[in-house]
C-alpha positions as CSV (number, residue, x, y, z in Angstrom):
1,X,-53.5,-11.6,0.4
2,X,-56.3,-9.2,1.9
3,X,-59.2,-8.1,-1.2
4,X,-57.4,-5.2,-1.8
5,X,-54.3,-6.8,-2.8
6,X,-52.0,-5.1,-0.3
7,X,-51.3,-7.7,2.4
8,X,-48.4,-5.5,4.5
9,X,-47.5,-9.1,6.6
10,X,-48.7,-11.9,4.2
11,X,-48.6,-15.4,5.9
12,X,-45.8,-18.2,5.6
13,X,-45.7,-21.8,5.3
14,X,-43.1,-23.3,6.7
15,X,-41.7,-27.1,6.2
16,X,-38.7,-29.2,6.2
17,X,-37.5,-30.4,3.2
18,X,-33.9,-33.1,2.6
19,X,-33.0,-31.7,6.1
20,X,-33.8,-27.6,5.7
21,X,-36.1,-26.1,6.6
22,X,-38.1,-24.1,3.6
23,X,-40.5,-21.1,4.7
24,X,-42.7,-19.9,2.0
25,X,-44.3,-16.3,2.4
26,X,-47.0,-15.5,0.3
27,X,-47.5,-17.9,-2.6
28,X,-50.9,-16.7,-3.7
29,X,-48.6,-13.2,-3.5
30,X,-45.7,-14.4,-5.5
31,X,-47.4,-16.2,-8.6
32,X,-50.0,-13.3,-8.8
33,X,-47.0,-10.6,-9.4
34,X,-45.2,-12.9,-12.1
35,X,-48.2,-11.4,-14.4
36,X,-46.2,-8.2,-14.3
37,X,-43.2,-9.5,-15.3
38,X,-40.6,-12.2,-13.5
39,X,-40.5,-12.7,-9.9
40,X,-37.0,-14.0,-8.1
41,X,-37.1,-16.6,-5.1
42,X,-34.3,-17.5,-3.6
43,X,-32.4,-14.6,-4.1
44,X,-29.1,-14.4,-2.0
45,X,-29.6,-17.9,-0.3
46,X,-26.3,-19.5,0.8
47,X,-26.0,-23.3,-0.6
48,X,-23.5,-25.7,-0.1
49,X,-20.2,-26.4,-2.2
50,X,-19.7,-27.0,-5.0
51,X,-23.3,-25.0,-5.7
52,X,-22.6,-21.1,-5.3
53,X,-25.2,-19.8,-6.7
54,X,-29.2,-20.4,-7.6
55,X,-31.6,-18.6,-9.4
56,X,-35.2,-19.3,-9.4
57,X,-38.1,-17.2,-11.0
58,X,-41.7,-17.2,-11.9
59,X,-43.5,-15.4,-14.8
60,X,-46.8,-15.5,-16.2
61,X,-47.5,-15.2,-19.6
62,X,-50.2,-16.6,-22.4
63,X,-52.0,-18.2,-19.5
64,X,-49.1,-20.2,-18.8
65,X,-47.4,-19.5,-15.1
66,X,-43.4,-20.6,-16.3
67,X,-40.4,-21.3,-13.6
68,X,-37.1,-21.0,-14.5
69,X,-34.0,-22.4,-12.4
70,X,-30.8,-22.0,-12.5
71,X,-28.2,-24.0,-10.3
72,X,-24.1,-23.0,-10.9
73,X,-21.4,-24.8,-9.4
74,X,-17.9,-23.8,-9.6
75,X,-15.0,-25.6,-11.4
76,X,-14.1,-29.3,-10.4
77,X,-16.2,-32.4,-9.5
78,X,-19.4,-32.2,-7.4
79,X,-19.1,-34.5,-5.0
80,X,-21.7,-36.8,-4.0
81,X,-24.3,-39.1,-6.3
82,X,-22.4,-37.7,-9.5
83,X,-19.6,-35.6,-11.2
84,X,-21.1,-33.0,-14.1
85,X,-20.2,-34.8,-17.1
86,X,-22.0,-34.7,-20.4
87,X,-26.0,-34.8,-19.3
88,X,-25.3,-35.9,-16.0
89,X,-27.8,-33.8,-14.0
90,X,-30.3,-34.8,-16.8
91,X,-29.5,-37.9,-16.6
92,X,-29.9,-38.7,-13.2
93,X,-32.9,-36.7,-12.8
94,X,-34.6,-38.3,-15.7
95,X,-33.8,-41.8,-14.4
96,X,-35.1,-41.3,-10.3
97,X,-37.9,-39.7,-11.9
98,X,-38.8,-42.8,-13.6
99,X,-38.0,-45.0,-11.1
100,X,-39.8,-43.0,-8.6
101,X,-43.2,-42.6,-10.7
102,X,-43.3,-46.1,-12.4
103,X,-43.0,-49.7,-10.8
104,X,-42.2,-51.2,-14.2
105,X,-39.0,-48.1,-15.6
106,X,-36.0,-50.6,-13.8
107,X,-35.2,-51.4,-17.4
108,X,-35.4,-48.3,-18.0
109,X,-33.0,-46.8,-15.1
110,X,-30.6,-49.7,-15.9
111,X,-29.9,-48.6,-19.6
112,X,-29.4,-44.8,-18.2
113,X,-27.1,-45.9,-15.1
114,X,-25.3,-47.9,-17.9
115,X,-25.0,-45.1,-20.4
116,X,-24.4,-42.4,-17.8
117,X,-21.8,-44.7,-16.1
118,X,-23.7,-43.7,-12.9
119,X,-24.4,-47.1,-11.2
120,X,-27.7,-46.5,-10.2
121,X,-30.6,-48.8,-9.1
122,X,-34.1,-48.3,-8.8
123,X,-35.0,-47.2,-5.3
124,X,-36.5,-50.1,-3.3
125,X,-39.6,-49.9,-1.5
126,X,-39.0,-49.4,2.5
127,X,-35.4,-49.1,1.9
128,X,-35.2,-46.0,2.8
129,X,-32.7,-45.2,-0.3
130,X,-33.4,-41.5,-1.4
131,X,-36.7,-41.8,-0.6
132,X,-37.0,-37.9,-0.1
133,X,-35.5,-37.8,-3.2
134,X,-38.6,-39.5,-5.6
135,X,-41.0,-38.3,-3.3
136,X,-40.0,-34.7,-4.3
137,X,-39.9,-36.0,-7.8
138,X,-43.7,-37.7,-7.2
139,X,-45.0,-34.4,-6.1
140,X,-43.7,-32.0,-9.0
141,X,-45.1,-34.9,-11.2
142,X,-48.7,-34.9,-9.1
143,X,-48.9,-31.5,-9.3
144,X,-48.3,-31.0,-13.0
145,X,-44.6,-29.9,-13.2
146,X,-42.6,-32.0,-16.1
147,X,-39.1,-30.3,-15.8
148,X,-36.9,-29.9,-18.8
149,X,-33.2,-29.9,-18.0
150,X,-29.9,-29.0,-19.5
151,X,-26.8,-27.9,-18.5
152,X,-23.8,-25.0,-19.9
153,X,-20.0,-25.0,-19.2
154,X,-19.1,-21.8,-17.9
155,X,-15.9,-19.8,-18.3
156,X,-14.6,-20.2,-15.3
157,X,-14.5,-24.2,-15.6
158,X,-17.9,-24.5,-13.6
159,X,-21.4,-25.7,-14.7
160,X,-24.7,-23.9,-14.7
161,X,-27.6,-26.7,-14.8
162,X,-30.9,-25.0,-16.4
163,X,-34.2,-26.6,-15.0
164,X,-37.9,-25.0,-16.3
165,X,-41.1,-26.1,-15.6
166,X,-44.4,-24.6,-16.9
167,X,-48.4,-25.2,-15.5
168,X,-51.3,-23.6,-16.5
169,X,-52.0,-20.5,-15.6
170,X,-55.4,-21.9,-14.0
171,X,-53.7,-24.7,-12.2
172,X,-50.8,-22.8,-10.5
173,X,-50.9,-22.3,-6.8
174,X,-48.9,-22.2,-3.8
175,X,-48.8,-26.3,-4.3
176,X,-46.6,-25.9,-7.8
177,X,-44.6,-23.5,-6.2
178,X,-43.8,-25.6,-3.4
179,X,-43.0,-28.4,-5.4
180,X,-40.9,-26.1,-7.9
181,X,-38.9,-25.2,-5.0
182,X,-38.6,-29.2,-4.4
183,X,-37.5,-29.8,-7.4
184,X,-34.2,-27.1,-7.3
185,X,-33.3,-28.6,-3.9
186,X,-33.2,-31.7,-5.2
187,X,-30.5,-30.8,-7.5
188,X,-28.8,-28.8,-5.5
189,X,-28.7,-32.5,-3.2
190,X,-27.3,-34.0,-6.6
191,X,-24.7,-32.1,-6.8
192,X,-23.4,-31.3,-3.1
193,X,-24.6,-34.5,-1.6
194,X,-27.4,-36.2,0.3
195,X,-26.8,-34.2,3.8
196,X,-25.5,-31.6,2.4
197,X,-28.7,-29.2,3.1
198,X,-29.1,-30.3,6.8
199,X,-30.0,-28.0,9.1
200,X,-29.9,-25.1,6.0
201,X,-32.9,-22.4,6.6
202,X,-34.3,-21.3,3.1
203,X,-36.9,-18.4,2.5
204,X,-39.0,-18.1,-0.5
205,X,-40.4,-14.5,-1.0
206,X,-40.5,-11.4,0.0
207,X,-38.3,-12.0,3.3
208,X,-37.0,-9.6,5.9
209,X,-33.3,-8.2,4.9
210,X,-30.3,-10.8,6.6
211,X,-28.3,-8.6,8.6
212,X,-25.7,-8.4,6.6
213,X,-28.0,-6.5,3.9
214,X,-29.4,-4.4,7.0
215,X,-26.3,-3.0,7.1
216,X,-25.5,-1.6,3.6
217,X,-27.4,1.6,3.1
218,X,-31.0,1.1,1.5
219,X,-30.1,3.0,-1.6
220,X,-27.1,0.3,-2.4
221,X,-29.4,-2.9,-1.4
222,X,-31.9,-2.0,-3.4
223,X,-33.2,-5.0,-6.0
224,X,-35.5,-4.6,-8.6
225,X,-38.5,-6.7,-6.6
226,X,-38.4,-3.4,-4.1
227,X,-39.5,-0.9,-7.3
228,X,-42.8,-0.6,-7.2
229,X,-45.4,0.5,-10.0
230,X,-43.5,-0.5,-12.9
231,X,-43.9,-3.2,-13.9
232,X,-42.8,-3.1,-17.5
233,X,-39.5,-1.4,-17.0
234,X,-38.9,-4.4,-14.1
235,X,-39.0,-6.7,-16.9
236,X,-37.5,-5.1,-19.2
237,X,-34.1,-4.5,-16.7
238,X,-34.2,-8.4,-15.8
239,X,-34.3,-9.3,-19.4
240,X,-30.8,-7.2,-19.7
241,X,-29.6,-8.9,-16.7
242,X,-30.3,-12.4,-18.1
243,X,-28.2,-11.4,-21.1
244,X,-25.1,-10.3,-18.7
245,X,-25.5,-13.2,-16.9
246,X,-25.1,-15.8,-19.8
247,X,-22.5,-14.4,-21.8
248,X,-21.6,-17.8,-23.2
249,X,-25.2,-17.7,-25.5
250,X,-24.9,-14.1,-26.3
251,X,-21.7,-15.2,-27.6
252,X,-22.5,-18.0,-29.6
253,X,-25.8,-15.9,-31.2
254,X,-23.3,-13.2,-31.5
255,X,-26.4,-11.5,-29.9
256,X,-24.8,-7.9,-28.7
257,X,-26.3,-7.3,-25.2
258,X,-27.9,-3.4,-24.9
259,X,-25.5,-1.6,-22.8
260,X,-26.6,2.3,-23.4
261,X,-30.1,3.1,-21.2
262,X,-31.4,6.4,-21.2
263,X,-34.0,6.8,-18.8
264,X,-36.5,9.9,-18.4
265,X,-39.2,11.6,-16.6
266,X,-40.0,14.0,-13.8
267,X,-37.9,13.8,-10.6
268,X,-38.2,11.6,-7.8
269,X,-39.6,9.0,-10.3
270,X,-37.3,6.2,-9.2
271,X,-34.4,6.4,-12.1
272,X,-31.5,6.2,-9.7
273,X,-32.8,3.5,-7.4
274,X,-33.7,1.4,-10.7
275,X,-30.0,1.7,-11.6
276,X,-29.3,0.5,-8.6
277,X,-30.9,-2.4,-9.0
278,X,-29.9,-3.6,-12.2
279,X,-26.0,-3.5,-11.0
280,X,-27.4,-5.7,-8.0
281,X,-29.7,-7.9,-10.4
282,X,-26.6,-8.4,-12.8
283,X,-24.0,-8.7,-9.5
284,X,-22.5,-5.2,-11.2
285,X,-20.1,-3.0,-9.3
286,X,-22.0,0.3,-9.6
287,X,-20.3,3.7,-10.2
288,X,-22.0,7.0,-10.3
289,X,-20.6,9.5,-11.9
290,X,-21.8,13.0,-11.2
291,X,-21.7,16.6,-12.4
292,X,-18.4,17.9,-10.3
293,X,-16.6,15.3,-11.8
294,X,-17.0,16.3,-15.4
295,X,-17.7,20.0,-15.6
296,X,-14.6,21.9,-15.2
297,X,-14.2,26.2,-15.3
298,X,-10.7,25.8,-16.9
299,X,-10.4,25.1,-20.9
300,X,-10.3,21.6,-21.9
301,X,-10.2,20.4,-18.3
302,X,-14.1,19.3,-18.7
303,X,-12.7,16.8,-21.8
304,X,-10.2,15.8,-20.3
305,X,-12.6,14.2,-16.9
306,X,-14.5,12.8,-19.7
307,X,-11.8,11.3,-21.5
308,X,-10.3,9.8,-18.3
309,X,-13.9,8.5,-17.1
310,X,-13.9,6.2,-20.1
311,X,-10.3,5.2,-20.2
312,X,-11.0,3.9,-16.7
313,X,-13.9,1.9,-17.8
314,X,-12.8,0.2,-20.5
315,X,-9.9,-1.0,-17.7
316,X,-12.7,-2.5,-15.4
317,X,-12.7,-6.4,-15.2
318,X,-16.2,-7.0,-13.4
319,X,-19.6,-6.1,-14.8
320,X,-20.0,-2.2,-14.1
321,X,-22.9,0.0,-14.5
322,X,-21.8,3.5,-14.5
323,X,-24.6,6.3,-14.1
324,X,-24.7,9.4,-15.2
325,X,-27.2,11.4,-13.3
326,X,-28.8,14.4,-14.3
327,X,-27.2,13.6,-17.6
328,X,-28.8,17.2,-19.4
329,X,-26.0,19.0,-16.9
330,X,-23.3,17.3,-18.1
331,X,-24.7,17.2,-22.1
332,X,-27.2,20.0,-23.5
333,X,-28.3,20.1,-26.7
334,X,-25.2,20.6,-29.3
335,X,-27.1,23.7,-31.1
336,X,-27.7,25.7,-27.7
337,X,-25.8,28.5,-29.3
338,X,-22.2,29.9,-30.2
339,X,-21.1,31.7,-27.1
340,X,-17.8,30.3,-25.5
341,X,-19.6,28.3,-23.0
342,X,-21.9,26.7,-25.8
343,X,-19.1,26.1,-27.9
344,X,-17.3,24.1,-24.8
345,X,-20.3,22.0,-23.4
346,X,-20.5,21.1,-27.4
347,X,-16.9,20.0,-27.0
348,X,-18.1,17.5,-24.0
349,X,-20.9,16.1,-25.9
350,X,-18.4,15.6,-28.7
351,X,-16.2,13.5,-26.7
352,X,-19.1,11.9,-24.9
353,X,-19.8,10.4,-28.7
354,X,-16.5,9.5,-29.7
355,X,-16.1,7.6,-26.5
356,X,-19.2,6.3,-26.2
357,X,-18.5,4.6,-30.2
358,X,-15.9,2.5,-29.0
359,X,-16.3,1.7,-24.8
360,X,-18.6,-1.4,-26.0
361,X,-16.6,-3.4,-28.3
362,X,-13.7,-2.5,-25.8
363,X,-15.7,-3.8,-22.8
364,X,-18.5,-5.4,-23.3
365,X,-18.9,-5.4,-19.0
366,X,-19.9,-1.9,-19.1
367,X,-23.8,-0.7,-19.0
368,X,-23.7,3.3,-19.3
369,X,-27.0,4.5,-18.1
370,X,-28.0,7.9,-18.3
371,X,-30.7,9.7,-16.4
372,X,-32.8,13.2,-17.2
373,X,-35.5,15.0,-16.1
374,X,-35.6,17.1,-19.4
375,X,-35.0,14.7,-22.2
376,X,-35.6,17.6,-24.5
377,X,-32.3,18.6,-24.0
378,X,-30.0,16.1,-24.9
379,X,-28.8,15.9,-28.8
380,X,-30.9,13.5,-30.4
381,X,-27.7,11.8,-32.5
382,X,-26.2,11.7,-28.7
383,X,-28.5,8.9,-27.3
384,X,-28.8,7.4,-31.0
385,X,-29.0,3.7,-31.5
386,X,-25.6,1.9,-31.1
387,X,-24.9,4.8,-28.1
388,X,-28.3,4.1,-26.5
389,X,-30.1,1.3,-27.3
390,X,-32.9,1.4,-24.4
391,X,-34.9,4.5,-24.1
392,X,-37.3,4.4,-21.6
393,X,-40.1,6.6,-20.0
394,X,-40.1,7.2,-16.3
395,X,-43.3,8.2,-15.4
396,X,-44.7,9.7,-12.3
397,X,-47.0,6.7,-10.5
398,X,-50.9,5.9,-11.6
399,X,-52.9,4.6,-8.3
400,X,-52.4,1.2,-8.9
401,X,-48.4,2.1,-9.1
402,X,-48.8,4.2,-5.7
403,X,-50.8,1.7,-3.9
404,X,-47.8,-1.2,-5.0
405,X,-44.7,1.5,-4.0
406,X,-46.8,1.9,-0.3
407,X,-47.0,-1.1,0.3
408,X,-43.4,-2.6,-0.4
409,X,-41.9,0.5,0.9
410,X,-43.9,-0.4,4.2
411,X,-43.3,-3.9,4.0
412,X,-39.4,-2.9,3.6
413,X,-39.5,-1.4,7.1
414,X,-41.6,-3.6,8.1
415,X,-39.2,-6.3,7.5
416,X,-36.0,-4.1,9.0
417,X,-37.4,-2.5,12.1
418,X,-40.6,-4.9,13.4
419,X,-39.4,-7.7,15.8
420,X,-40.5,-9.3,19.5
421,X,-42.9,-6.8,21.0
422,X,-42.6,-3.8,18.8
423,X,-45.0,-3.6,16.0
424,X,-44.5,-0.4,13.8
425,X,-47.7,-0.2,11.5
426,X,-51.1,-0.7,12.6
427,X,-53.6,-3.1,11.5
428,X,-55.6,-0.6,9.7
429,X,-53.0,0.7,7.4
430,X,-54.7,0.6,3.7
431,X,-52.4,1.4,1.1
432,X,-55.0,1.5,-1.5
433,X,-56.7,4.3,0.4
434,X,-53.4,6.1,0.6
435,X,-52.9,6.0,-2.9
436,X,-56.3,7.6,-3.4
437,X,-55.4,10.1,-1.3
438,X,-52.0,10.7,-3.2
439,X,-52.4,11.9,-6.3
440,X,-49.5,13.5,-8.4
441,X,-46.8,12.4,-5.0
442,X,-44.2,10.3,-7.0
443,X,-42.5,7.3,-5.2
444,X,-39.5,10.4,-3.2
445,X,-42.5,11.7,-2.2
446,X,-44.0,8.8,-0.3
447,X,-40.9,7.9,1.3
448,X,-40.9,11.2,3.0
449,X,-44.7,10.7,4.2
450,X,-43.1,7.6,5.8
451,X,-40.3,9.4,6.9
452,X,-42.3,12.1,8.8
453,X,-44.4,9.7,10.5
454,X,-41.2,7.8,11.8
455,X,-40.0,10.6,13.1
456,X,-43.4,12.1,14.6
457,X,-43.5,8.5,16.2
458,X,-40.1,8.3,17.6
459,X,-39.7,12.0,19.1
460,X,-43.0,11.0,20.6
461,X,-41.6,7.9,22.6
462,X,-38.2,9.5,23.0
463,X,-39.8,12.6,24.9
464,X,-42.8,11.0,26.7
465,X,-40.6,8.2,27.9
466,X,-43.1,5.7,26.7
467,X,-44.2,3.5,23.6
468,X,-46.3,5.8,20.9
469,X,-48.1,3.3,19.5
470,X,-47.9,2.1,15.8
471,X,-48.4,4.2,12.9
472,X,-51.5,4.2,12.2
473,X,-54.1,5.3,9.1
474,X,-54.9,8.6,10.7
475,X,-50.7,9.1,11.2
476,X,-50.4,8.4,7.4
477,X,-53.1,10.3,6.3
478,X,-52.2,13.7,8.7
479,X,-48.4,13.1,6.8
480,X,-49.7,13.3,3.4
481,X,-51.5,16.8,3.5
482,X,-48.5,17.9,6.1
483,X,-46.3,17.1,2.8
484,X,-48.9,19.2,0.9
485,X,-49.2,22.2,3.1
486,X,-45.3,22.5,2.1
């Protein structure tokens, strides 16, 4: 990254690895962000059958850097080296891993083939038998990296397998990522077979959108590694998506996951776009429900919308998070007053309660979140405990937060609109300066800076009939007091 921390095109590494080719972008990037909470890689990578799905993060903590992996396959036998059975992946991990890392462990790797029922051997030297294989497993072991690794039956009949690793906080670089990311691959070659990764492409980081994402509208693609300036919230959300995605434990703790957020704070703060993305960190459907739907000028027809809004989401059979923006509209405060209309937007809140009591132990899939720039007027014993569990504060942006939403918003169009000869910012865009120069803008605010210089830039070229240049420092900075003039 540059001094400033703000590296808009942060540099890749890239190499093959079991037949893919693995590009890493910004390492020295990645592992300095897990101090604000966890950072995903991987995310959205296609693997091979029976593997649907991986999960890989970093987080920093107690001067400890930890990675967490998670690889789930769907029902029936992997095919390949072995079938998931009781400790397999553990197993056969364990035993290569010995092999791999000492001459002497063929004892050793016997006794585990024989209990595992695996039939393995201990690779031989210039045999070229999984060679890749134990080197990937002499490299995590070089480099510090002692993986830990169980596995979970899911519901549907498939397996997750669980791997963690943890270094120093001190010790970790771009080398422990790289051979973190070695070591998931190498399960993922356990469980779909040796070739099964040839000629795969994988990224790891902050990569441009596939094109299928380009597609979707920015507002439904958004993830929770595109919010910028805070940090806490960020953690907090991926902590509730951990808990929807392993129902299984929650279950067996008899742990009840928090599905009631309230979120609060002046507009343009970000609440919407961090629902967002916790329906896409979970995999959630997302519905938003919004005033016009509930409020109603004919008697009773306002309970009734609210009445039917929860009947249909105790039918949903996915994991839905249903919004409720500008929730003060919908709900004021119950003691407003005793004039007809108090009386029935008192009648809503009071339906609001009694079907907010029972939606959760109905269906647990649901997360109700709630946004509102005027927390003050919401009933208290509305958002209670047991309705609400997570309250949290929405503030507008410090510096720090401004210079972090800058620069991933510009990296975001970076990533979607740069390609072969057209370069959209220039080299001396500093988004530390720029959040200087921005105090008070919240994080709507800077994405209509960006939007005016966009368009300043392309009515430019499309009237002049010729390129306008990239955006520039100067373009950024004339934009910002543009937005203040009004």
């Amino acid at each position: 990254m540059t001094e400033n921390g703000h590296d808009l095109r942060p540099g890749a590494d890239s190499y093959p690895l079991f037949g893919a080719r693995v590009t890493l972008v910004d390492a020295a990037g990645l592992l300095a962000a897990a101090g604000a909470g966890p950072v995903e890689l991987l995310a959205d990578a296609d693997f091979p059958a029976p593997v649907r799905a991986v999960r890989l993060t970093v987080r920093a903590a107690d001067g400890t850097h930890r990675f967490d992996a998670e690889v789930r396959t769907s029902a029936g036998r992997a095919v390949g080296l072995l079938a998931l059975g009781v400790a397999g992946p553990a197993g056969v991990l364990l035993a290569r891993r010995l092999a791999s890392t000492d001459p002497t462990s063929g004892g050793v790797l016997a006794e585990a083939s024989r209990r595992l029922g695996l039939g393995l051997r201990p690779a031989a030297a210039g045999t070229g038998e999984d060679l890749a294989g134990a080197a990937a497993l002499r490299e995590a072991a070089a480099h510090g990296l002692h993986p830990e690794l169980t596995y979970d039956e899911t519901a549907d009949g498939g397996r997750t397998v669980t791997l963690r690793a943890a270094v120093p906080s001190a010790e970790a670089g771009p080398a422990q990522l790289r051979a973190m990311v070695g070591l998931v691959l190498h399960v993922v070659r356990e469980l779909a077979g040796e070739d099964a990764l040839r000629d795969r492409s994988y990224t790891v980081g902050r990569r441009p959108a596939p094109a299928a994402v380009r597609a979707v509208p920015r507002s439904e693609a958004v993830t929770l590694d595109q919010v910028g300036g805070l940090a806490e919230v960020v953690a907090r959300f991926r902590e509730i998506a951990v808990s929807f995605r392993h129902p299984q434990v929650m279950a067996r703790w008899g742990a009840r996951r928090p599905q009631g957020i309230l979120m609060y704070g002046p507009p343009g703060t970000g609440k919407t776009m961090l629902a967002r993305a916790l329906a896409n960190e979970i995999g959630a459907d997302f519905t938003e429900i919004r005033t016009p739907e509930i409020l109603d000028k004919y008697l009773g027809g306002s309970e009734r919308n609210i009445k039917q809004i929860f009947r249909e989401a105790r039918r949903y059979r996915r994991p839905t998070v249903m919004l409720f923006d500008e929730f003060d509209s919908i709900i004021s405060y119950a003691g407003a007053g005793g004039d007809a209309a108090s009386q029935a937007v008192n009648a809503v809140a009071g339906i609001f309660k009694q079907e907010m009591n029972t939606l959760f132990e109905e269906n647990p899939d649901v997360i109700v979140v709630a946004t509102t720039n005027f927390p003050q007027r919401v009933d208290a014993s509305l958002v209670r405990s047991g309705r609400f569990d997570i309250k949290v504060a929405i503030p507008a942006p410090d510096e720090s937060g401004r210079a972090e939403i800058i620069t991933k918003m510009i990296r975001e169009l970076i990533a979607r609109h740069e390609g072969p000869g057209f370069r959209m910012f220039a080299a001396d865009v500093d988004p530390a300066e720029l959040a200087a120069l921005t105090p008070g803008l919240t994080g709507a605010d800077i994405r209509e800076v960006l939007r005016r210089v966009q368009l300043a830039k392309a009515m430019r070229e499309a009237t002049e009939g010729a390129p306008a240049g990239p955006i520039s420092q100067d373009d950024l900075r004339e934009a910002v007091a543009g937005l203040r003039r009004g």
